[in-house]
C-alpha positions in Angstrom: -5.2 -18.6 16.2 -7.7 -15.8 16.7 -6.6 -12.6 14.6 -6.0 -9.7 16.3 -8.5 -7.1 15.2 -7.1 -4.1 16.5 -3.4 -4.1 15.1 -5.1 -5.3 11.7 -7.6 -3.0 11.6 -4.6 0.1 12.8 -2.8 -0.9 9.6 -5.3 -1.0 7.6 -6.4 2.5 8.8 -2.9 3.9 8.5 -2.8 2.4 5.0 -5.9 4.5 4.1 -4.5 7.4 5.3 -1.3 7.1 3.6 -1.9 6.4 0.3 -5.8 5.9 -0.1 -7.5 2.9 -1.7 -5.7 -0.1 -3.3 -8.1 1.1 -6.6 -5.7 4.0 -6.5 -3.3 3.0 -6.4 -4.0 0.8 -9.3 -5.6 3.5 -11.0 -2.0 5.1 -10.9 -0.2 2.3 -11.7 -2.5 1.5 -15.6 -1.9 5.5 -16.4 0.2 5.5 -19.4 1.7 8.7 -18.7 3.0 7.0 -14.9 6.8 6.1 -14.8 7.4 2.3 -15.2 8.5 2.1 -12.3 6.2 4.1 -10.1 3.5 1.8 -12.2 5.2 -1.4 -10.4 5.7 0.1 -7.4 1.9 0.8 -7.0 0.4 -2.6 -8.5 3.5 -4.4 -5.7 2.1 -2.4 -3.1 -1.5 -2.9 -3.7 -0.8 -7.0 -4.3 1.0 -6.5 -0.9 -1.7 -4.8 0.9 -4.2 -7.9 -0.2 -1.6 -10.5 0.3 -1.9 -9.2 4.2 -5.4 -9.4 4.7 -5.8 -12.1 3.4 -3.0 -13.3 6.1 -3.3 -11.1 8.8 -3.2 -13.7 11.7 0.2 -14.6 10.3 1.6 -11.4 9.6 4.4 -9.7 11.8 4.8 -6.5 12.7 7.6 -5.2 10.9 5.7 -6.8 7.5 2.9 -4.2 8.7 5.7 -1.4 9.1 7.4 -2.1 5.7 4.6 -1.8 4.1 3.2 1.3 5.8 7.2 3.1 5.1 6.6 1.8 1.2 3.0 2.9 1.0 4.9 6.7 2.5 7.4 6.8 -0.1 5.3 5.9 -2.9 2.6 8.0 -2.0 5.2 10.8 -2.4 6.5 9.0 -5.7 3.4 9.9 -7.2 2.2 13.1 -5.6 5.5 14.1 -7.5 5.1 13.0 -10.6 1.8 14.8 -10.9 3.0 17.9 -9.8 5.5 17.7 -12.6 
């Protein structure tokens, strides 16, 4: 199966723009002042986001669109707790 370039590299690219790097995200998720559970949130969604490259040929759509809608939500998870 060749892997289709062009929706992988879309996802990664909206992934970017959402949330940043993966090192971000586990930069948030090791700060001790972080909710638990915005901490496991993160270090989920960045396993995630490697988990699908690392299968991209085999990954459906809507995989790519839950993760882009969880990488939206926590992306305002934590632009909300530092604003607190």
């Amino acid at each position: 199966m060749v892997p289709d370039y062009e929706r992988i590299g879309r996802f990664i690219y909206s992934f970017h723009r959402i949330c940043g790097s993966v090192e971000t995200l586990t930069e948030t998720a090791l700060a001790e002042s972080a909710p638990r559970e915005l901490k496991v949130r993160a270090a989920s969604l960045a396993q995630n986001f490697n988990h699908i490259l690392e299968n991209a040929a085999s990954t459906v759509d809507s995989e790519f669109s839950a993760t882009l809608k969880e990488a939206s939500e926590i992306q305002m998870e934590i632009e909300k707790w530092r604003s607190v």
